[in-house]
matplotlib code that plots the C-alpha trace (Angstrom):
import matplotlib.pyplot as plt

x = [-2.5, -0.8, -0.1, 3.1, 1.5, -1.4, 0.8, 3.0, 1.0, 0.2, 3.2, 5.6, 3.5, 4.1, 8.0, 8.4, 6.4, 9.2, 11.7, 13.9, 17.4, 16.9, 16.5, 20.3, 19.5, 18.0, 20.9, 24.1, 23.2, 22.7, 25.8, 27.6, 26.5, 26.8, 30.0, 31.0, 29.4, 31.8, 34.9, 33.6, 33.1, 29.4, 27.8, 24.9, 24.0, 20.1, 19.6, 21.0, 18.7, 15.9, 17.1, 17.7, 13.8, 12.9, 15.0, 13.7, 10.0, 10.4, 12.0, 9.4, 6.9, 8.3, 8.3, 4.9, 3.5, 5.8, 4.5, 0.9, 1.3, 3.1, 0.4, -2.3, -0.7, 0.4, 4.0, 3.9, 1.9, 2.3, 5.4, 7.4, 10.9, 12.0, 10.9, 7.7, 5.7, 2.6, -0.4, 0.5, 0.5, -3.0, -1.1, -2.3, -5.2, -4.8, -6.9, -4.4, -1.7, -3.2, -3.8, -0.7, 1.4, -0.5, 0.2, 3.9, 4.4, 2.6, 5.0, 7.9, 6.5, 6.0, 8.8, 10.6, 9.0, 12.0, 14.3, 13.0, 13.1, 16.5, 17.5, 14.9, 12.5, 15.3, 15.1, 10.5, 11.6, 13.7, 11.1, 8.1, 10.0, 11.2, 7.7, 6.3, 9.2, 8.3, 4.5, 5.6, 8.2, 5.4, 1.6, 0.7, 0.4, 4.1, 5.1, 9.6, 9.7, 8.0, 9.5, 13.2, 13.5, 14.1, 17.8, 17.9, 15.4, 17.4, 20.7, 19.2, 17.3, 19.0, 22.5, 22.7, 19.5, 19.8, 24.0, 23.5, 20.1, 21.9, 24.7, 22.9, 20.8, 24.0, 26.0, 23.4, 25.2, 25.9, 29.5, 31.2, 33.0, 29.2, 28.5, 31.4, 30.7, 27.0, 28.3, 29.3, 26.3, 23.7, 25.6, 25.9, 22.2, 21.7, 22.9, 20.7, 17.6, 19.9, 20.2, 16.4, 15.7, 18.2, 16.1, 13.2, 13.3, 11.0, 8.3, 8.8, 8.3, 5.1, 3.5, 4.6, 7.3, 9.9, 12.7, 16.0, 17.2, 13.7, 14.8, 18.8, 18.9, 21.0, 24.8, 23.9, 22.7, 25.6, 27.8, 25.7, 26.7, 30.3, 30.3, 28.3, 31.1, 33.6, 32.3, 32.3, 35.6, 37.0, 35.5, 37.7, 40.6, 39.5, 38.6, 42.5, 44.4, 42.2, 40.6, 43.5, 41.9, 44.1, 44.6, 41.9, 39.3, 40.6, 39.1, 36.0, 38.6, 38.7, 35.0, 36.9, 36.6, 33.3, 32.4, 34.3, 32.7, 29.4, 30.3, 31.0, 27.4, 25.8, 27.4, 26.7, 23.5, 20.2, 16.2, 16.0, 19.6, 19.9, 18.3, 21.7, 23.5, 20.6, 21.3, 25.3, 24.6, 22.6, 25.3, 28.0, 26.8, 25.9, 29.2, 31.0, 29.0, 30.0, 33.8, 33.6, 31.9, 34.4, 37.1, 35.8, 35.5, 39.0]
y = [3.2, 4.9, 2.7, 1.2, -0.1, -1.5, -3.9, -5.4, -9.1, -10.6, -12.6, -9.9, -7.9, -11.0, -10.6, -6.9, -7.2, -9.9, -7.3, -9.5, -7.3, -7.4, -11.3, -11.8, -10.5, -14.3, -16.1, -15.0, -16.0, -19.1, -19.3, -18.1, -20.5, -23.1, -22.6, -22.7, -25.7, -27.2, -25.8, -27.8, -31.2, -31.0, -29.9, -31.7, -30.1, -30.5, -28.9, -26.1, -26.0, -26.6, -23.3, -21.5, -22.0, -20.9, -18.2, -17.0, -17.7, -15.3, -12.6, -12.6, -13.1, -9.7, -8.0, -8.5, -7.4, -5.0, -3.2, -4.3, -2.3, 0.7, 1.3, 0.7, 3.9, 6.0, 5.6, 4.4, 6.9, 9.2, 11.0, 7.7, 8.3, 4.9, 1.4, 0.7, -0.6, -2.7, -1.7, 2.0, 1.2, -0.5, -4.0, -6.2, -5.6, -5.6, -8.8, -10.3, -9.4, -10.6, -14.2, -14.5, -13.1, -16.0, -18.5, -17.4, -17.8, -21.3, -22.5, -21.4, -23.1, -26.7, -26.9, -25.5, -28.5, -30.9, -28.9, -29.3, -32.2, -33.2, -30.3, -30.1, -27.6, -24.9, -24.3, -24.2, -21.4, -19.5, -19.7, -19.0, -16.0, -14.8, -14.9, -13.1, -10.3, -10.3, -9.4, -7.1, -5.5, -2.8, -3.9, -4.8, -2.3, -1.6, -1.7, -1.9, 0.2, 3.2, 3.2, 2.9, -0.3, -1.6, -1.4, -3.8, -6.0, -6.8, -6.9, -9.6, -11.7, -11.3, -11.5, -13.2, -15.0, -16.3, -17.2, -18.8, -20.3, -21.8, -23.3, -24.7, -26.8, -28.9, -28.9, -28.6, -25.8, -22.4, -20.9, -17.6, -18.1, -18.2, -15.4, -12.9, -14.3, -13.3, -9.8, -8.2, -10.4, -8.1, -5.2, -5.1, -6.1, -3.5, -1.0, -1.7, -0.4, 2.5, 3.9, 3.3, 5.3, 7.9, 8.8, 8.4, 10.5, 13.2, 11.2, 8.9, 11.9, 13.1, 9.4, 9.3, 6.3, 7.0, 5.5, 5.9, 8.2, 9.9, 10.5, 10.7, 12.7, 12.8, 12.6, 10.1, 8.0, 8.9, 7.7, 4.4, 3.4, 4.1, 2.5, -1.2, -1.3, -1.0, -3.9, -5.9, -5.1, -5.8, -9.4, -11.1, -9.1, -10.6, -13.9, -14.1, -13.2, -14.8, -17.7, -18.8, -18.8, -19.1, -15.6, -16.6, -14.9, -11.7, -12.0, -10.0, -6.6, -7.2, -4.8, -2.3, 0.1, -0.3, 0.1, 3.5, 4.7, 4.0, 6.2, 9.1, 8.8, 9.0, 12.1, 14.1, 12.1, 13.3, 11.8, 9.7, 9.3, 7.3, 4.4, 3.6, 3.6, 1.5, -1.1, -1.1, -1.2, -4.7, -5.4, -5.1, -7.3, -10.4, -10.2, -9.3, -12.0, -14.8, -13.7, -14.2, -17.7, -18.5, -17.6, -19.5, -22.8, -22.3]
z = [-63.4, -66.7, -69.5, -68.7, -65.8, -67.7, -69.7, -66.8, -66.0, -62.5, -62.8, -63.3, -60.7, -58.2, -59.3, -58.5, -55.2, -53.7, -55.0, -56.2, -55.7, -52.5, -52.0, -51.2, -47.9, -47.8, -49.7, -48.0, -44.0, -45.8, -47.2, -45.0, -42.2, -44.8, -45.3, -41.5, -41.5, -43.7, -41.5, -38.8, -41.2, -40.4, -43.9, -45.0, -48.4, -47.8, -44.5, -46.5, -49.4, -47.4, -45.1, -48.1, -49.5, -45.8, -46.0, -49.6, -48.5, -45.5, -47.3, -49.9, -47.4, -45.2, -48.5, -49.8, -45.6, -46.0, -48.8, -47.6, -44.4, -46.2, -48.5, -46.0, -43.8, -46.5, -46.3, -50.3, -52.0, -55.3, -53.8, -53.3, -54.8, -54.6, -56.5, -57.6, -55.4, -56.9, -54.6, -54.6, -58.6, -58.9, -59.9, -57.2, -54.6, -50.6, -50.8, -53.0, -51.3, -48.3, -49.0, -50.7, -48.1, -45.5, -47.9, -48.7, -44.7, -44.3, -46.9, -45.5, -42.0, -43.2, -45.0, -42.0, -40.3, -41.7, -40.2, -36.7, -37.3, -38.3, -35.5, -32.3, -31.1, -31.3, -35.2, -34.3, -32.0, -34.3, -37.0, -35.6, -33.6, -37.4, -39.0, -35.8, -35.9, -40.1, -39.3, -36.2, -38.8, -40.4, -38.4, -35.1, -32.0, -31.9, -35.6, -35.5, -38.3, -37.7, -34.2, -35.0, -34.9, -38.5, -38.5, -35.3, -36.5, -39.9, -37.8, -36.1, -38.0, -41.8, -39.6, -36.7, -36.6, -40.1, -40.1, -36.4, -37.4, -40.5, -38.3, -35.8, -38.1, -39.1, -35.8, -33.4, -31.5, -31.4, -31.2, -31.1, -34.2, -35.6, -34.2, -35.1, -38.5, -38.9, -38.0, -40.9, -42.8, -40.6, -41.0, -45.0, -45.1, -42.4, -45.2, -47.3, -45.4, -43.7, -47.8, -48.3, -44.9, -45.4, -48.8, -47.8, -44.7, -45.5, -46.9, -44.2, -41.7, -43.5, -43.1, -39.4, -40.0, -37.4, -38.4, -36.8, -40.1, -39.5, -35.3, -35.7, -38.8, -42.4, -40.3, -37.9, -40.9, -43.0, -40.2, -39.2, -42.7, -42.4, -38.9, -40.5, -43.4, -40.8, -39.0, -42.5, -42.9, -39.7, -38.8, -41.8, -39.7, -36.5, -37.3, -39.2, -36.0, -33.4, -35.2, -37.4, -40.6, -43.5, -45.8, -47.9, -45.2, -47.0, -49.8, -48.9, -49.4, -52.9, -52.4, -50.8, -54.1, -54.1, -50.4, -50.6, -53.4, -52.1, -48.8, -51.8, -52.8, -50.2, -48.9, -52.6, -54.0, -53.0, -53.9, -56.6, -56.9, -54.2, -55.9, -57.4, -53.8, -52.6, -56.0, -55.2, -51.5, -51.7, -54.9, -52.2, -49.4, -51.7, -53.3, -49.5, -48.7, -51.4, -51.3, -47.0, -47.8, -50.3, -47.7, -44.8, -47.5, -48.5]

ax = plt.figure().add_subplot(projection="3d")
ax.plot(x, y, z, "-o")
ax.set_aspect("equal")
plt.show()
């Protein structure tokens, strides 16, 4: 631990281990499911408060396993080229990180409790299956990520999952308009982890995490990215012509700039310069993300 390190407190370590940039992974399948809510006159403001604590605590909780599980197989070491990461640094100890991880979880279970509540065994389903898939995401016998399988699992759960999930616990159903809206919700979070892949790919090779930018390669990856923005861009389209929403639902293309630019840097930046894609990417899906809510509301 250099000196730097030294100074930072537990607190702040606690801070940088939930990685707090990427937390809007959390926020916007909240909003967003919120917000069709509201379009169907259904939108009761607590249910979505209480969903959006759930949502946090699960993130957070994914985060700190996640980095628990990296260290612990030598995927975060001394080579690492992205952010720190607090056991590889000394900050906090596996035990720590441990029993804070369990208790981060429990949380977000009992207070997930008043939601099955208010919306039947559905919503106990959907959250225990989310903590399970969390744990499964870097441990257990078949870990997703270092078999490919990250990209699906945030598709699913930080996408559909979550902007369904969301739904559901105000109008007790699930519809297709729900589920063309999570879409591009997965796929901008998606992007996130396809940029922290595509980095990391030959560190990630060396420590035997397979990722699907570790087994497809630089292109594939370069194209997965362009493929998930075009999905983003194309639902607001879609849900214009075929679910008659008002003009508003375009708002998300005012990020257009930015989503182009961010397909320039990842063909010419290489290592540590990715960081700032990584930053813009997870900059572009919360504000994508707010600008699609806002349309839906409007």
């Amino acid at each position: 631990m250099n000196e730097k390190e030294k100074s930072i407190s537990k607190l702040q370590s606690w801070i940088i281990a939930s990685r707090p940039k990427t937390l809007f992974a959390a926020v916007v399948p909240v909003f967003v499911g919120s917000a069709l809510a509201n379009y169907y006159n259904v939108l009761q403001i607590r249910y979505s408060l209480i969903a959006l604590a759930c949502s946090l605590l699960i993130q957070i909780g994914t985060n700190f396993h996640n980095d628990l599980y990296d260290f612990l197989k030598g995927a975060d070491n001394e080579k690492r080229k992205g952010p720190q990461r607090v056991l590889a640094s000394g900050l906090i100890t596996v035990n720590e990180m441990k029993i804070d991880t369990f208790f981060i979880f429990l949380l977000a279970f009992l207070l997930g409790l008043y939601l099955v509540y208010v919306a039947g065994i559905t919503i106990l389903v959907i959250g225990i299956i989310s903590i399970l898939a969390a744990l499964a995401y870097t441990s257990g016998p078949y870990p997703l990520a270092y078999n490919g399988l990250g990209d699906v699992f945030v598709f699913m759960f930080f996408g559909i999952i979550g902007t369904m999930g969301t739904f559901y616990i105000h109008a007790n159903e699930f519809t297709w308009l729900a589920f063309f809206a999570s879409l591009p919700v997965g796929a901008l979070v998606t992007n996130i982890l396809v940029v922290n892949n595509y980095r990391d790919i030959e560190e990630d090779k060396a420590a035997g995490k397979n990722t699907l930018a570790v087994k497809l390669g630089k292109t594939f990856t370069r194209y997965q990215y362009i493929f998930l923005l075009a999905i983003s861009f194309l639902t607001p389209a879609f849900l214009f012509f075929f679910f008659k929403f008002d003009a508003w639902i375009f708002l998300p293309y005012i990020t257009l700039p930015m989503a182009y630019n961010l397909i320039k840097m990842l063909k010419t930046l290489e290592g540590m310069e990715l960081n700032k894609a990584l930053e813009l990417t997870a900059r572009l899906s919360a504000i994508f993300g707010i600008l699609f809510s806002a349309g839906i509301l409007l």
